[in-house]
N, C-alpha and C positions, 0 to 999 in steps of 0.2 A: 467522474470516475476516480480522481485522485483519490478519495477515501475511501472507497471500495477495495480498492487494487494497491495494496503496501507495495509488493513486488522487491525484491534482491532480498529477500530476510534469508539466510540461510539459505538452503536449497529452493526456496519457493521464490519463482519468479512472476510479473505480473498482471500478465496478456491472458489474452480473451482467444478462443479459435472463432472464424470466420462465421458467419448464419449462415447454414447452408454449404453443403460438399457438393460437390459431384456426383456421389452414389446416394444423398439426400438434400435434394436444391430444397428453397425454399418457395414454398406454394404457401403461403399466408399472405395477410395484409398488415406492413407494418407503415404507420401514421404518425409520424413524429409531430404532430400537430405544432410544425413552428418551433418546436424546442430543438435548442444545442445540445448534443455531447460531446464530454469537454475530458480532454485528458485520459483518451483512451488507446491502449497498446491492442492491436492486435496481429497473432503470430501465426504462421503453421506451423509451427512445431511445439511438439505437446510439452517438450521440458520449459519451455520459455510460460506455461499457461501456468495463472496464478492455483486454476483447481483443475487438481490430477484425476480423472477420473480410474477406476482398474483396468489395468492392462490397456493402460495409457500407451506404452511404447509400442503398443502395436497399432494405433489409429492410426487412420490416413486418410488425412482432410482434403484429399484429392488436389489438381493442381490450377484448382482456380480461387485465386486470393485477394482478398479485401476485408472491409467491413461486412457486408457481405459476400460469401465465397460464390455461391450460384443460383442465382433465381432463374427457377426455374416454372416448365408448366408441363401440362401433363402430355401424353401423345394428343389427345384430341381435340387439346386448348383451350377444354371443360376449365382446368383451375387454371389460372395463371397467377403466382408470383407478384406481389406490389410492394415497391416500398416508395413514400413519398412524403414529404414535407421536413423536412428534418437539417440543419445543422451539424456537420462537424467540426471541431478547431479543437485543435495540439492533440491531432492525430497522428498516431505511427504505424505503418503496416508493414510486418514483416516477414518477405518471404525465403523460403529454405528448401524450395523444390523446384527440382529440372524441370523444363518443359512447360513451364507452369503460364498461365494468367493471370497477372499481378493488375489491380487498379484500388487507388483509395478508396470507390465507394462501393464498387463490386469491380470483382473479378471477371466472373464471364454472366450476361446477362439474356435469358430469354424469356423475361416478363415485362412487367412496366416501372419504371422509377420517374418520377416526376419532383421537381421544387426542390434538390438537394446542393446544400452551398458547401463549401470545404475553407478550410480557413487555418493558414498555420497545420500543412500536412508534411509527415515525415515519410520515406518509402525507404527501407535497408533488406540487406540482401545476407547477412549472415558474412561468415569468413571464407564460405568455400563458392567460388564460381558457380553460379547457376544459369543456362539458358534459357533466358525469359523471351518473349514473344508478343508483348501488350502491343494494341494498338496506341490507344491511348493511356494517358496516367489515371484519371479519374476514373472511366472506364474499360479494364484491361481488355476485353472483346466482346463483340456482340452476336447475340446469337442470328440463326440465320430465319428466324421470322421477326427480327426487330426494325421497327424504325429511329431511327434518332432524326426527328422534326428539326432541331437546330444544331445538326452534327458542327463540332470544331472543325473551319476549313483546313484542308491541309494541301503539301502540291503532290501528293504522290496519284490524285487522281480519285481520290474516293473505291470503292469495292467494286465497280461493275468490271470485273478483271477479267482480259482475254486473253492467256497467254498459252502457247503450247510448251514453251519452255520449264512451264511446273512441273517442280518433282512430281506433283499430283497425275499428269498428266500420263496416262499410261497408253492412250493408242496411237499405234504406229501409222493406221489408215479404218475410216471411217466409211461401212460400206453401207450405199441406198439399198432403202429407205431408212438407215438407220436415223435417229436424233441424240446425239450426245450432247446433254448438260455441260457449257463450257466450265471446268471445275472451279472455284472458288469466285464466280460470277453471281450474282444475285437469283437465286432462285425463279427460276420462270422468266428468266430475262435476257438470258443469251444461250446461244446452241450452236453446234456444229451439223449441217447436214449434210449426207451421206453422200462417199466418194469423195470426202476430202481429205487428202493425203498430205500426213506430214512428214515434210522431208527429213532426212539427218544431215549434217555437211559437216565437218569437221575441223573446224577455224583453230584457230591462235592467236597470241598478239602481233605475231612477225606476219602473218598472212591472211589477216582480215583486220576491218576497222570498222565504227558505227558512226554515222556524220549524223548534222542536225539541220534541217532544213528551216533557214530562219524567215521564213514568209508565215505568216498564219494565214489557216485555212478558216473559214466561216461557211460553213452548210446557209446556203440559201433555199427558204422552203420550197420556191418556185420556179427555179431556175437551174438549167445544167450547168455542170460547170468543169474546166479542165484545167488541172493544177500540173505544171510542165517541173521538173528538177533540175530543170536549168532558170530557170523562173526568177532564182533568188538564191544569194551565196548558200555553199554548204560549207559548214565549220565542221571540222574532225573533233571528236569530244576523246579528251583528255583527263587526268587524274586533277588538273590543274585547273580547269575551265567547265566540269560539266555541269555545277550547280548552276552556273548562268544560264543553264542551258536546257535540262532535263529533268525529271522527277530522280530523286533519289533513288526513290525504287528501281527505275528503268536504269541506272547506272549498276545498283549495284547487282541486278539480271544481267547485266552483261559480264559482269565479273564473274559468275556462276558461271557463265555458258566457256568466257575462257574456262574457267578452270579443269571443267568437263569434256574440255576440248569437242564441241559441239553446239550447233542450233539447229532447233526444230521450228521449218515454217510452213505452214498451211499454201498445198500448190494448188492455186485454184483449177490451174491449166495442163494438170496431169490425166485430164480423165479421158475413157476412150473417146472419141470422135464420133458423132458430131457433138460439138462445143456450144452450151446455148446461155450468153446472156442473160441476165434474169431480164425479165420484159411481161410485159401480160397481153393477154389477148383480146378478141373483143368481147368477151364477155367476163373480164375482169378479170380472171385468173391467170395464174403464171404460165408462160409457154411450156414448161417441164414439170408438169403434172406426176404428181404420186400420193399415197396416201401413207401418210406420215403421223405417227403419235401425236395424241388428241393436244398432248402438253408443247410441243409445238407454237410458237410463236402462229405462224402462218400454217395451217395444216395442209394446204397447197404449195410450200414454196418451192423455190426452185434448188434442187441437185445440187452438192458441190459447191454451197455458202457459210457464211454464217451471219446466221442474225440476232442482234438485240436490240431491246430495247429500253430506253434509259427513263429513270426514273424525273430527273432532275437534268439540265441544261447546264454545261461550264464547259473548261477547256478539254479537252482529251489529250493523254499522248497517245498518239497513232506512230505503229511502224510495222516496214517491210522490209524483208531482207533479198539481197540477189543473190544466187548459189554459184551462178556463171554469169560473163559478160555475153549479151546475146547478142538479138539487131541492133538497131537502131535508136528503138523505144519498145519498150513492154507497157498494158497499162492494166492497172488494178481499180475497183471503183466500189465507191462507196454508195450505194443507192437510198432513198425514203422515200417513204409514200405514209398515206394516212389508209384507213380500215372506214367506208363508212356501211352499216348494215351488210357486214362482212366481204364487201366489195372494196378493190384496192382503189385508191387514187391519188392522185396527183405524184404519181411516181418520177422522182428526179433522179438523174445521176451527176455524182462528183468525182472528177477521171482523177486518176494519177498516172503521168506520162513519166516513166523512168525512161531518162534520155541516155544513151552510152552515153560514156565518160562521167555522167555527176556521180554514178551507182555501177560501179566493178563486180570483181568476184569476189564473193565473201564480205559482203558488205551490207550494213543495213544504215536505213533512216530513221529517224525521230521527227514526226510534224506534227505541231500545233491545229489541232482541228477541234475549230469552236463547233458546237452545237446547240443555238438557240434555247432559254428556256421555255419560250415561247412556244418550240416545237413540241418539245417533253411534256408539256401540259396541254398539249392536242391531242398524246399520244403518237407521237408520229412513230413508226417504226425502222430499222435498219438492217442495210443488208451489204453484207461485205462481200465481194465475187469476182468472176470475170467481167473485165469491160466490154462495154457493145462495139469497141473500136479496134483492139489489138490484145487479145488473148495473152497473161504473161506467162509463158514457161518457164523458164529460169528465178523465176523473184515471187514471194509470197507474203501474205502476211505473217505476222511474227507477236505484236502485241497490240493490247488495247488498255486505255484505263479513264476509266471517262469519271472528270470531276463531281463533287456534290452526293453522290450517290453512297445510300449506304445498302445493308446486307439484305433486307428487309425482302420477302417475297410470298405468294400467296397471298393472302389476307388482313398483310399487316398487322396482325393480330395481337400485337405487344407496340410497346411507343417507349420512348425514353425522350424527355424534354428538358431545359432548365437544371442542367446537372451543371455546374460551375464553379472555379472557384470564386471567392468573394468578400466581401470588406464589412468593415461599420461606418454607416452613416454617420451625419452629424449628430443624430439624432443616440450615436451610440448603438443603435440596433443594425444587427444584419440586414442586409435587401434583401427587399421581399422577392424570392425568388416568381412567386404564384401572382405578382402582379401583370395584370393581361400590357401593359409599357413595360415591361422587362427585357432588356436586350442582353440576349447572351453577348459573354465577353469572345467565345470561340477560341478563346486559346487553345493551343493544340501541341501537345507532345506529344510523342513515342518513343518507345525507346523496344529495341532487337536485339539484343547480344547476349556473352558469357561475361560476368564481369560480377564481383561484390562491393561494397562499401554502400555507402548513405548518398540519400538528395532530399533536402528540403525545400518547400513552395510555400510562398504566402504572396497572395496581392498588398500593394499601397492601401492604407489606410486614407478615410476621408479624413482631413482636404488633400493632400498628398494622393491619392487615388490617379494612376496616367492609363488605367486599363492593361497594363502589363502585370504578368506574374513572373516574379523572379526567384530563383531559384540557388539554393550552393548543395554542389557537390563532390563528393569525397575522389581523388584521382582515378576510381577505378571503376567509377558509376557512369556508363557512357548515357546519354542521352540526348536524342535530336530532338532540336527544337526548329521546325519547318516555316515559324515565321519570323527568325531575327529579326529584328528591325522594327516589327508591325506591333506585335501582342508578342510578350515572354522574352526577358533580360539575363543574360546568366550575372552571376556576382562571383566575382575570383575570391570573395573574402566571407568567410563567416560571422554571422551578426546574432549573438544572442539576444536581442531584443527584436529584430523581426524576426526572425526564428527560433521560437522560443525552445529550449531543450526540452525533451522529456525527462525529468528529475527523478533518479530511481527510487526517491523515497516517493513518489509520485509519478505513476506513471500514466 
């Protein structure tokens, strides 16, 4: 594209806008059949585009930005959006709108992209602050019937999010038989059912704290099991020690909820009297029968839960919060079972005994709760409730975020694979992304804030190739990178030969 795109000549600058807006995604099939493009700027802003179309100043290329801005498909999922096989290196994308979804190769995606390598990519953000949102760099967001087969791991947890502290989050109490979609949870995969109330309580930093329970929890398929909080130290998580500790995300919720001077947690154990355990009977079903929306995980479950169910197996962070110090112990429990010819079995439970004294007032936990992949790929289901031991009044849960998992629900009916960045062989050619031995490399950024200036990525070159992508960034570009250490380097110094500049005579 260098010779296509002169770019800076007088008022004509030399970017391309995004394939595909928001009020027109792209439903085609683009085939990059293997080939590179090379040396390509692309802006959302129409004065930065090499061809002005009329009444140019008034387009708006909506606020999902890349090479592609949005693929999309249609309500019925008749057309779906494809883009795959294709190359890009000394790319730059640049975005200039609030709110927006920034990714190098798309922005926001809910079609299919398959085999996409990236190579020497630029991301700038203009001179005015903008709050961006991308999940990822390469992919800014996924829509919510996508799968990503080899998502970038990350520790925030993956999307099966269970939180009532979202802004999103608008009910105060949840009446049976209602079913509420737990909000930004994977479609069809988690729910709130009816009569579960969330509390408000009113914290601070001078009179509440959130600790971390350092024992890991692992779900045993077949066995009960009770996890005590005196069990294993509890660490107070601080400004100074949480990353050893917790997901980012779950830190920086808690810093929302100080600021709001509030948390909201799900009481299992507020509802009238009698209080029933989830349990089933002898003929499979739940002891607390109702008939509950067909979408429903369990269309029999039991009152006053919640249940999901996860796609994929890793760590969770799990927490509950206590509102008051009460007895002795309160206990909350995590239960599975399997679905076989729509009949429950092998229903376990896994206790959580909040002991006085490890969990005060105003106080929540963080625990490590593995979940088998093993399980996830039986299907197993989950259900979060009262314990069959000690009902908690005072303490609820508060969040969930279980690893691996991305947005994907119903029918899966879009895929995203093989999207990476990546190198040249010895051979001088790109990896073939579409080789069935291809391992993604899983690098994984993100980046959330208000902030402008530049960042550039490229991987090591073979022989030099360590699996890391390194990055430089201008002062004002924040960006997390959740594997230090593993995959992705920052570089304090800029290097015109791995990063090559885009040259305005050539852009």
């Amino acid at each position: 594209m260098a010779g296509a795109l002169t770019g800076f000549v007088g008022n004509t600058s030399g970017a391309v806008p995004p394939i595909g807006t928001d009020d027109h995604p792209f439903y085609g099939t683009f085939d990059g059949n293997g080939k590179t493009i090379k040396n390509l700027w692309v802006s959302s802003d129409p004065l930065d585009w090499k061809e002005k179309p009329i009444g140019y100043e008034y387009i708006d290329v909506g606020a999902s930005i890349g090479f592609f801005g949005n693929i999309g498909q249609l309500n019925d999922g008749a057309i779906i959006g494809e883009a795959n096989n294709f190359y890009l290196e000394n790319i730059e994308i640049t975005n200039k709108v609030a709110d927006s979804y920034a990714g190098i190769v798309v922005g926001l995606v809910n079609g299919n992209i398959q085999a996409v390598g990236v190579k020497n990519a630029k991301m700038s953000l203009g001179t005015t602050a903008h709050q961006v949102t991308s999940e990822y760099v390469l992919i800014g967001k996924l829509g919510p019937n996508v799968e990503w087969l080899d998502v970038p791991a990350d520790n925030i947890g993956g999307n099966l999010l269970i939180d009532p502290n979202r802004e999103q989050t608008v009910h105060n109490s949840i009446y049976y038989p209602n079913v509420v979609q737990a909000p930004a949870s994977i479609i069809g995969r988690a729910y709130y059912v009816g009569d579960a109330i969330l509390l408000s309580t009113n914290i601070n930093q001078n009179n509440s704290k959130f600790l971390k329970f350092t024992q890991t929890v692992t779900v045993n398929p077949n066995a009960n099991q009770v996890v005590r909080t005196d069990a294993a130290p509890m660490v107070q998580l601080t400004a100074a020690n949480y990353s050893q500790y917790v997901t980012d995300h779950y830190w920086q919720r808690i810093q929302d909820i100080y600021s709001r001077s509030r948390v909201r947690s799900v009481m299992f154990g507020s509802t009238p009297n009698p209080l029933y355990a989830p349990a089933i009977n002898a003929q499979g079903q739940w002891n607390y029968p109702g008939n509950l929306p067909a979408e429903a995980l369990a269309p029999n479950a039991p009152r006053n839960t919640i249940c999901f169910k996860p796609l994929t197996g890793g760590t969770s962070g799990l927490s509950f919060f206590r509102s008051n110090q009460g007895g002795d112990q309160e206990c909350i429990s995590v239960y599975h079972y399997k679905r076989v010819n729509n009949q429950i079995t092998n229903l376990k439970e896994t206790r959580f005994a909040i002991i006085k004294g490890t969990l005060g007032n105003r106080e929540g936990v963080y625990i490590d709760f593995v979940i088998p992949q093993s399980m996830a790929a039986e299907g197993y289901e989950f259900v979060v409730g009262i314990s069959s031991y000690l009902p908690a009044t005072s303490a609820g849960f508060m969040y969930l975020s279980l690893s691996g998992t991305d947005q994907s629900g119903g029918d899966n009916n879009a895929q995203v694979q093989s999207v990476d960045f990546t190198y040249y062989t010895s051979a001088g050619t790109f990896e073939d992304l579409t080789d069935p031995n291809y391992v993604p490399k899983k690098v994984h950024f993100d980046f959330d804030g208000v902030y402008n200036g530049n960042a550039y990525f490229n991987m090591l070159d073979y022989p030099s190739n360590d699996g890391k992508v390194y990055f430089y960034y201008d002062p004002n570009f924040v960006i997390t990178n959740n594997l230090t250490g593993t995959v992705g380097v920052k570089t304090s110094t800029y290097n015109s030969t791995t990063f090559p500049p885009r040259q305005e005579t050539s852009p």
